[in-house]
PAVONU-710352 format. One record per atom (N, C-alpha, C): residue in three letters; x, y, z; atom name. Coordinates in pm, whole numbers. Last residue first. Layout:
REM residues N
R,ALA,X,Y,Z,CA;
...
***
This chain:
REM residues 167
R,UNK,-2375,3190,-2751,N;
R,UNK,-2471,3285,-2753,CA;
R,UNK,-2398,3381,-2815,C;
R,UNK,-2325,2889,-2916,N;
R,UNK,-2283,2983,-2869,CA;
R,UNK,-2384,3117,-2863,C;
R,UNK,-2543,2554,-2903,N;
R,UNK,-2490,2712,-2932,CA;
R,UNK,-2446,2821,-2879,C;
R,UNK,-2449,2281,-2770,N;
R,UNK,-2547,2400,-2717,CA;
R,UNK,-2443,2516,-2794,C;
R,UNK,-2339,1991,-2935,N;
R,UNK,-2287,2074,-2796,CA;
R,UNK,-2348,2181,-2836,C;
R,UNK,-2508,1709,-2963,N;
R,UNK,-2422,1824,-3049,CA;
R,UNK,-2441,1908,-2920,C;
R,UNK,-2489,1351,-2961,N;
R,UNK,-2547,1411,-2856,CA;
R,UNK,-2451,1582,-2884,C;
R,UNK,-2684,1123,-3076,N;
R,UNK,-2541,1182,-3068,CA;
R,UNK,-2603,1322,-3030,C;
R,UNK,-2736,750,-2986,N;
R,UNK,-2809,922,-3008,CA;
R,UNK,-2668,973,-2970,C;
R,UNK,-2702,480,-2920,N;
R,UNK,-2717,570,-3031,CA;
R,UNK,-2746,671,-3038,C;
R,UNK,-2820,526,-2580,N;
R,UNK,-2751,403,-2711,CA;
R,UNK,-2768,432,-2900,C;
R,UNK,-2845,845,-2417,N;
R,UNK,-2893,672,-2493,CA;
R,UNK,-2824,622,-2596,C;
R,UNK,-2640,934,-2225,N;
R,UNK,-2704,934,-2308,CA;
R,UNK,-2766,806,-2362,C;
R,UNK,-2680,1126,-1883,N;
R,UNK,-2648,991,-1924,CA;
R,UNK,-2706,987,-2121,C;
R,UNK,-2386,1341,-1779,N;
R,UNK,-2560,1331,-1857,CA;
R,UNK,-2529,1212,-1925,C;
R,UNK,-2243,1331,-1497,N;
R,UNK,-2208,1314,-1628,CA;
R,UNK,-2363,1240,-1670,C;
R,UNK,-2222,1356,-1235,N;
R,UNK,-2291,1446,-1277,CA;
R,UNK,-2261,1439,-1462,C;
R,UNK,-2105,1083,-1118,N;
R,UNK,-2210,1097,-1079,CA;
R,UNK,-2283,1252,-1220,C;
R,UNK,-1841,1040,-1222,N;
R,UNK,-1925,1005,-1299,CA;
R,UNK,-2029,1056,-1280,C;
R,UNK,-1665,1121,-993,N;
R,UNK,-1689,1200,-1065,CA;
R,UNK,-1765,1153,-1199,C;
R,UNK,-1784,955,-810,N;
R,UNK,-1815,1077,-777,CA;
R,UNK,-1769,1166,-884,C;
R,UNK,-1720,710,-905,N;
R,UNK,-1825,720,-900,CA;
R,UNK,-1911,860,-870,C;
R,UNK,-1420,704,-879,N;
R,UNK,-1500,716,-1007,CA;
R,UNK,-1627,775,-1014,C;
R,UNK,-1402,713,-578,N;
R,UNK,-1400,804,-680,CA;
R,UNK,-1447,833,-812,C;
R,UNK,-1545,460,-574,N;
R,UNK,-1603,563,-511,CA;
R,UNK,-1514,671,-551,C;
R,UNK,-1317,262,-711,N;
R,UNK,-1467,297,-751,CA;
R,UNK,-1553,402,-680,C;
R,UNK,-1084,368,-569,N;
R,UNK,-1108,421,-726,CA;
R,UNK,-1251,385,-754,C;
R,UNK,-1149,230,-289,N;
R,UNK,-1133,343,-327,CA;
R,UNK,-1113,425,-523,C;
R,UNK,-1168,-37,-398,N;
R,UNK,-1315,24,-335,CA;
R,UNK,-1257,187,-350,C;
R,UNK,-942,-82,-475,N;
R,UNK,-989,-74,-566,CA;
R,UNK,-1146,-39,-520,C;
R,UNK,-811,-29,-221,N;
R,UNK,-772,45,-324,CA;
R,UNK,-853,44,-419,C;
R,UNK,-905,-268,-53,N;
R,UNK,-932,-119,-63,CA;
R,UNK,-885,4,-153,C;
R,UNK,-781,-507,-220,N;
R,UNK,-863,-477,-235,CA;
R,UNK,-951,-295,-208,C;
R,UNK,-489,-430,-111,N;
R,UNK,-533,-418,-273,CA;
R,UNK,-709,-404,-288,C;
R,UNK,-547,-479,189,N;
R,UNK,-512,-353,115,CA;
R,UNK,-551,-285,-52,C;
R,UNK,-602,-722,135,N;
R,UNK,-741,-670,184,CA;
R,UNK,-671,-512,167,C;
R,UNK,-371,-839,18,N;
R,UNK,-456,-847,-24,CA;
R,UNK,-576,-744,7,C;
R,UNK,-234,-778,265,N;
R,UNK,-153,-718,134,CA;
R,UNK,-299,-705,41,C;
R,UNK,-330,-951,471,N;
R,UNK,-330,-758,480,CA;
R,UNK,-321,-708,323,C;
R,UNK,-197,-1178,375,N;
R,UNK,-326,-1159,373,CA;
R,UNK,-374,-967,403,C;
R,UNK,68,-1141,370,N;
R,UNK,14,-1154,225,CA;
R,UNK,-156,-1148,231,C;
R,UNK,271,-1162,581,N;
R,UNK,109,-1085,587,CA;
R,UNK,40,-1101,466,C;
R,UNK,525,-1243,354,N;
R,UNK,494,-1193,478,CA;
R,UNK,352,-1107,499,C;
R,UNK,542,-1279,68,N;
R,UNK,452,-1389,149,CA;
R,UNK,454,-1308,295,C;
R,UNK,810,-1057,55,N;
R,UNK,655,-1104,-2,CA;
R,UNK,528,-1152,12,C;
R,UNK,987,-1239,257,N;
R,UNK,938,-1056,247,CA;
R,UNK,823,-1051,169,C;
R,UNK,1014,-1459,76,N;
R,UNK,957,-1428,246,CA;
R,UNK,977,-1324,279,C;
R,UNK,1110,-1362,-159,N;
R,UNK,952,-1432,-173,CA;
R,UNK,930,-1452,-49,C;
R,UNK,1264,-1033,-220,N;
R,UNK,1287,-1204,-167,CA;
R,UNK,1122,-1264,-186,C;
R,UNK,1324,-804,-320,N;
R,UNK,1393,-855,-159,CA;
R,UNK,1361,-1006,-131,C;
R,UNK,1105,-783,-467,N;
R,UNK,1260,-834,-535,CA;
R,UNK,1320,-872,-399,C;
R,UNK,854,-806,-354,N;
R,UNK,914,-905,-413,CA;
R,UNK,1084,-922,-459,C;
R,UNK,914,-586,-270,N;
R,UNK,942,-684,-142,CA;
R,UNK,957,-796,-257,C;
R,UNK,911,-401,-452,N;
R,UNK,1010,-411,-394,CA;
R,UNK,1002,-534,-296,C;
R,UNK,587,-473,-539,N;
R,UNK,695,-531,-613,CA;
R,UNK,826,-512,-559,C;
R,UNK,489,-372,-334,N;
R,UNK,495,-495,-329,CA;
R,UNK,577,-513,-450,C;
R,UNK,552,-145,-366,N;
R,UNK,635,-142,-236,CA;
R,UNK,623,-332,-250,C;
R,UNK,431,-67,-570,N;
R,UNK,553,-60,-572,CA;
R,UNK,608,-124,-475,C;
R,UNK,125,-89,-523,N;
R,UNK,176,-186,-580,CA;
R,UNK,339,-187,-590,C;
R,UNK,130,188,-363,N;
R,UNK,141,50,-288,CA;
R,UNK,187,-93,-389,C;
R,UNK,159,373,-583,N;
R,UNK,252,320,-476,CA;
R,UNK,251,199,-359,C;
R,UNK,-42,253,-698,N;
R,UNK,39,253,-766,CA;
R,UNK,101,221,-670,C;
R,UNK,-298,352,-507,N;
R,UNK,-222,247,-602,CA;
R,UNK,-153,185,-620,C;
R,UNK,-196,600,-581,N;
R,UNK,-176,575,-455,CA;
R,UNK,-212,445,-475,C;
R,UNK,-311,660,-878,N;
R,UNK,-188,671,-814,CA;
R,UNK,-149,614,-671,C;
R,UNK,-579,606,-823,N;
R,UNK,-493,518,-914,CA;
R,UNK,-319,540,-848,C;
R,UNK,-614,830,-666,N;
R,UNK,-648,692,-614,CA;
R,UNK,-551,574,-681,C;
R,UNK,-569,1005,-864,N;
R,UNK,-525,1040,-706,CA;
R,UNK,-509,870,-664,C;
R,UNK,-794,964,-1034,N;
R,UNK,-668,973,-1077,CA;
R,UNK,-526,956,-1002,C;
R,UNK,-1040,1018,-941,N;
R,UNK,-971,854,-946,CA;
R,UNK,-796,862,-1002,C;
R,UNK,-1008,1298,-811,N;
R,UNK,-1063,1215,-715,CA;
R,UNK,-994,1057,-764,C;
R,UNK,-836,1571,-812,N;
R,UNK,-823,1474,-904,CA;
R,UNK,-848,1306,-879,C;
R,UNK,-916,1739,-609,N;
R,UNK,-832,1758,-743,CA;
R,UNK,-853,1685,-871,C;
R,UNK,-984,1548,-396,N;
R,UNK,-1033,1680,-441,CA;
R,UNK,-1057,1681,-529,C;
R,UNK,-713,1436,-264,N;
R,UNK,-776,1378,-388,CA;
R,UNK,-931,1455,-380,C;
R,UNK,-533,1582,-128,N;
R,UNK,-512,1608,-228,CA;
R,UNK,-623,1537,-330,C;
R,UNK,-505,1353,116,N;
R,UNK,-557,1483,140,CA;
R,UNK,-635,1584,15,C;
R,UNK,-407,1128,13,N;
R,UNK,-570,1163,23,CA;
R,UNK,-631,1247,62,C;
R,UNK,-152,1217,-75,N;
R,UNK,-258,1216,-193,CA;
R,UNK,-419,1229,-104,C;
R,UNK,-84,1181,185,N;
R,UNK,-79,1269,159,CA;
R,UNK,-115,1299,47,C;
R,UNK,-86,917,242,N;
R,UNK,-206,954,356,CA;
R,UNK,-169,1139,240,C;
R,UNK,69,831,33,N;
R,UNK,-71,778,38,CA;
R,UNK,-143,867,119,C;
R,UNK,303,893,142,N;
R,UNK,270,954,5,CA;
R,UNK,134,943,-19,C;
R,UNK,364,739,343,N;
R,UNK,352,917,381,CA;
R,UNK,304,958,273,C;
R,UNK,334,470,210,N;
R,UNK,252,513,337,CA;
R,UNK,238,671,307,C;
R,UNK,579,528,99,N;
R,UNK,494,468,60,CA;
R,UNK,367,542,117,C;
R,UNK,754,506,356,N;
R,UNK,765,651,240,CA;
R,UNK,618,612,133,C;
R,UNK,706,258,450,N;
R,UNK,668,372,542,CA;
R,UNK,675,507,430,C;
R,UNK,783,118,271,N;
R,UNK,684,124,308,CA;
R,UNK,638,231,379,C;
R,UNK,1056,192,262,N;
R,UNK,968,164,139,CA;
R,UNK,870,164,150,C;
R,UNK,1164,126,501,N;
R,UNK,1139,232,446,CA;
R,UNK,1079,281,355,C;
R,UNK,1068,-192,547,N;
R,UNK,980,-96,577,CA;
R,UNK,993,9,565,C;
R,UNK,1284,-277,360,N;
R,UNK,1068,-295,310,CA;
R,UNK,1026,-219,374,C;
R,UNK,1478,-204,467,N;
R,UNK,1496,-114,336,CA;
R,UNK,1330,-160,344,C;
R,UNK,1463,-361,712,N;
R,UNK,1482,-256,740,CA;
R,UNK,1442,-135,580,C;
R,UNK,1483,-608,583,N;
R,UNK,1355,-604,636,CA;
R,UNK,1334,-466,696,C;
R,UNK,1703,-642,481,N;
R,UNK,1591,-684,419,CA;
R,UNK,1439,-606,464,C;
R,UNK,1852,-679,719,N;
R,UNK,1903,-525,599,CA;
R,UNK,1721,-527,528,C;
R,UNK,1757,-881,828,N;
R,UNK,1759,-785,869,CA;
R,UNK,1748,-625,797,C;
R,UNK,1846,-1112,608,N;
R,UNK,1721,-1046,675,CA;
R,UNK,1704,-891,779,C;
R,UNK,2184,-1017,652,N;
R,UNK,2075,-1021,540,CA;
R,UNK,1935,-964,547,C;
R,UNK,2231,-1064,958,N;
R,UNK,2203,-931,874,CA;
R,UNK,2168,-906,765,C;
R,UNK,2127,-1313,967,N;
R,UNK,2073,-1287,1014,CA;
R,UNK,2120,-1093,946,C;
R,UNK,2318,-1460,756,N;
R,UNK,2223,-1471,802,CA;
R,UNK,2108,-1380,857,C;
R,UNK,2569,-1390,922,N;
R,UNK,2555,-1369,783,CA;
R,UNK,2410,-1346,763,C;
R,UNK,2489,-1558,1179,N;
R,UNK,2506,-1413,1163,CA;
R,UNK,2484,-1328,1056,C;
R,UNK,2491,-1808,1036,N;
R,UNK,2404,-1752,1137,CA;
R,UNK,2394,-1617,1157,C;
R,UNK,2747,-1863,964,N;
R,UNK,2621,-1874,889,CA;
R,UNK,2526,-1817,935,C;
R,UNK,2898,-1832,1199,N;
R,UNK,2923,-1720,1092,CA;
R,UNK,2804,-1748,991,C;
R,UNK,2772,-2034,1325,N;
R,UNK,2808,-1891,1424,CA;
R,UNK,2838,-1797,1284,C;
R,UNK,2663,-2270,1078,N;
R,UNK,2731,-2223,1168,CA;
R,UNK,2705,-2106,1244,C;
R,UNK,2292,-2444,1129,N;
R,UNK,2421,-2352,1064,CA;
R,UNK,2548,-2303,1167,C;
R,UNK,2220,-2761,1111,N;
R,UNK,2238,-2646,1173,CA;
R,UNK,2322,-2560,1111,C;
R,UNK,2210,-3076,1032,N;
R,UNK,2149,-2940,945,CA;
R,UNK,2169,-2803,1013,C;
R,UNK,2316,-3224,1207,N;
R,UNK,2369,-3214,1055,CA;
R,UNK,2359,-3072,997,C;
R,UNK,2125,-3221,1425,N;
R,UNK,2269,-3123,1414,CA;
R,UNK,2349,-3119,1310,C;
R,UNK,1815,-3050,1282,N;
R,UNK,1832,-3158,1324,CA;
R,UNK,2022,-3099,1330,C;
R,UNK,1649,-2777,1428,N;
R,UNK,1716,-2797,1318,CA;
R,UNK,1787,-2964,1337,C;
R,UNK,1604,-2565,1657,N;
R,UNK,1509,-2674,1654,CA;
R,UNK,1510,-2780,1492,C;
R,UNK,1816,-2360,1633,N;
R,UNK,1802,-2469,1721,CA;
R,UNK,1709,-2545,1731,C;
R,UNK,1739,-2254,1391,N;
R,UNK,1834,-2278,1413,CA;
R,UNK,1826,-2399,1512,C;
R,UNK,1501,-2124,1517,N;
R,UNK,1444,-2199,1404,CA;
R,UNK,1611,-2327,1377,C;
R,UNK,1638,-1979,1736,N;
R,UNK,1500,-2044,1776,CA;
R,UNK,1479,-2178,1652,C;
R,UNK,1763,-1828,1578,N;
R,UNK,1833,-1864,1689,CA;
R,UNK,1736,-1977,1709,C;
R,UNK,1547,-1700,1439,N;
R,UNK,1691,-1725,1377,CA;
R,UNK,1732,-1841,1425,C;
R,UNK,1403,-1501,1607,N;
R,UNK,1351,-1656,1554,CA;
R,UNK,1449,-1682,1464,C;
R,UNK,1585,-1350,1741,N;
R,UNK,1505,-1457,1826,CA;
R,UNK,1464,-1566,1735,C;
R,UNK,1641,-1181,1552,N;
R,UNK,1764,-1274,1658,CA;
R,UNK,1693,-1397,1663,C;
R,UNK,1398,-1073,1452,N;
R,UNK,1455,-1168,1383,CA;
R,UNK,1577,-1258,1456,C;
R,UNK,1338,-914,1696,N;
R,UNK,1245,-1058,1702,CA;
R,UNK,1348,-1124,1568,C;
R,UNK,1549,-714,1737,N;
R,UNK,1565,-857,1819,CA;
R,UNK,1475,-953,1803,C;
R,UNK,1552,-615,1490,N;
R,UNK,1662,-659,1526,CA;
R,UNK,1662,-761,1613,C;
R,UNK,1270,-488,1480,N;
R,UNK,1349,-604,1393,CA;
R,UNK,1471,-661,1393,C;
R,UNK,1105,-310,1608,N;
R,UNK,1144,-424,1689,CA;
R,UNK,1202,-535,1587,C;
R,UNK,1099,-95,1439,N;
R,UNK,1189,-71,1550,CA;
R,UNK,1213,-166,1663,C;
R,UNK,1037,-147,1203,N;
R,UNK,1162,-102,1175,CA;
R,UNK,1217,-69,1347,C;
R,UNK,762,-234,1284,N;
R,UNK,876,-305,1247,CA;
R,UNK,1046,-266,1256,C;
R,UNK,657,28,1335,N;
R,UNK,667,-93,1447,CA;
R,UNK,788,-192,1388,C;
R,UNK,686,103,1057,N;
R,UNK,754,189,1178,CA;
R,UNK,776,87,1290,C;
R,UNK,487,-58,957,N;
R,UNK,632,-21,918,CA;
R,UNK,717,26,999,C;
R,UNK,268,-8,1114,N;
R,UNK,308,-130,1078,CA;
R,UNK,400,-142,1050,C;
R,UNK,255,280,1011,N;
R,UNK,221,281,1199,CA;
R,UNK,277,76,1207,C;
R,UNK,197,305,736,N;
R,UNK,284,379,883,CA;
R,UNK,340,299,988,C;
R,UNK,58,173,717,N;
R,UNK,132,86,651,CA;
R,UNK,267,178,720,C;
R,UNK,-221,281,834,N;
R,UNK,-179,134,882,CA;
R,UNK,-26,97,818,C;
R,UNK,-202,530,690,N;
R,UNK,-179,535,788,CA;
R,UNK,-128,389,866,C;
R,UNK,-301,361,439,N;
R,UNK,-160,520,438,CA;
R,UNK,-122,478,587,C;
R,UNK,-534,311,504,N;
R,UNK,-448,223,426,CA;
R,UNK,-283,292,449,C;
R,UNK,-670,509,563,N;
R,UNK,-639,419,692,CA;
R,UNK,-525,318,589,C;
R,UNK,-679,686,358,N;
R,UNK,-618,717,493,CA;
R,UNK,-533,629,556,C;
R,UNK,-823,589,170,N;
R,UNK,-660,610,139,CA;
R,UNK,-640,661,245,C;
R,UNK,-1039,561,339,N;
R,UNK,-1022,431,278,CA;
R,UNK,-815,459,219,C;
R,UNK,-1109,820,331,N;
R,UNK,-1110,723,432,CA;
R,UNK,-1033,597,373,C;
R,UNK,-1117,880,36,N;
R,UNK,-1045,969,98,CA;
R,UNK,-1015,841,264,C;
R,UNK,-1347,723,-36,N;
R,UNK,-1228,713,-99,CA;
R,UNK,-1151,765,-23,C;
R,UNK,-1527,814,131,N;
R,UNK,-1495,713,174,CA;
R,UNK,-1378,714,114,C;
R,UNK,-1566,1148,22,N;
R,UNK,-1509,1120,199,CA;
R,UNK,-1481,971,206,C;
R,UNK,-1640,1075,-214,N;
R,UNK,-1522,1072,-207,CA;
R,UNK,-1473,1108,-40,C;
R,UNK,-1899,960,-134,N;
R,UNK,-1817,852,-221,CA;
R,UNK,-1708,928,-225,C;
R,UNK,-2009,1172,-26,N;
R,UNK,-2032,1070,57,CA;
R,UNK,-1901,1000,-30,C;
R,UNK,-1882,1466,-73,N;
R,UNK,-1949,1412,-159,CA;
R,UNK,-1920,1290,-59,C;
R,UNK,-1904,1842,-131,N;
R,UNK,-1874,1755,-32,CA;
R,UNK,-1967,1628,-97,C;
R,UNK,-1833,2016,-377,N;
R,UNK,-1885,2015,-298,CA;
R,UNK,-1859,1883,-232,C;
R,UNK,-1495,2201,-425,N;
R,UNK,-1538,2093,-498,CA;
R,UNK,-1667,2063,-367,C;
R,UNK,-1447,2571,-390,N;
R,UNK,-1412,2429,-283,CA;
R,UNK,-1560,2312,-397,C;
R,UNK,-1335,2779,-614,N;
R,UNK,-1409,2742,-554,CA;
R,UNK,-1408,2563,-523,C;
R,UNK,-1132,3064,-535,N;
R,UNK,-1133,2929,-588,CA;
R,UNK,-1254,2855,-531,C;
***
């Protein structure tokens, strides 16, 4: 089989679906393992700085607080499976350099449409990462594109262009 040659624009694409893969790992995972006690904390915290009309109860509070919680445990499996699928297309994008990309993509746009359904503060959470993510996605499909455009014969604007006789 022969190995696709080595190409500057798809080592970045490939970089670029790494660190994206890998950050949504390593961000997800952190979460999923300090979310029990920073949501306590700012519950409890946001709760008590509440005027006393407005406070919630001990059972509001709790309720409360395993909601977000559940919430925030299912975004980052979503994310983190997300993630494993990403760093593992960019191994794979070779094959099928924008096609790969589009896809991985994809799965990130999923994980933001799951947070959207989980709520609009699961959503709005980091919304600035979210962005500079989307954006690398789309640096990554143009440096794929671009590598497999690169060896495509350019033609001129009207000229039709008949495919080389069979020998």
């Amino acid at each position: 089989m022969n190995r696709p040659e080595p190409s500057v624009n798809l080592n970045l694409s490939r970089n670029i679906l790494l660190a994206v893969g890998l950050f949504n790992i390593c961000f997800y995972a952190f979460v999923l393992k300090t979310v029990d006690e920073s949501i306590t904390k700012m519950l409890v915290a946001q709760n008590n700085a509440m005027e006393p009309e407005k406070k919630m109860t001990e059972e509001e509070l709790e309720s409360k607080r395993q909601l977000v919680i559940a919430n925030a445990k299912n975004n980052s499996k979503v994310s983190i499976g997300a993630g494993i699928g990403i760093v593992i297309l960019a191994f794979f994008i070779p094959l099928a350099p924008s096609g790969l990309a589009v896809i991985a993509l994809g799965l990130f746009l999923i994980t933001l449409g799951y947070q959207a359904y989980l709520g609009f503060e699961v959503f709005t959470e980091g919304i600035l990462i979210k962005v500079v993510c989307v954006f690398a996605f789309f640096q990554s499909v143009r440096f794929s594109l671009e590598y497999e455009l690169r060896n495509v014969p350019k033609i001129k604007k009207h000229q039709i262009q008949f495919p080389e006789p069979d020998a």
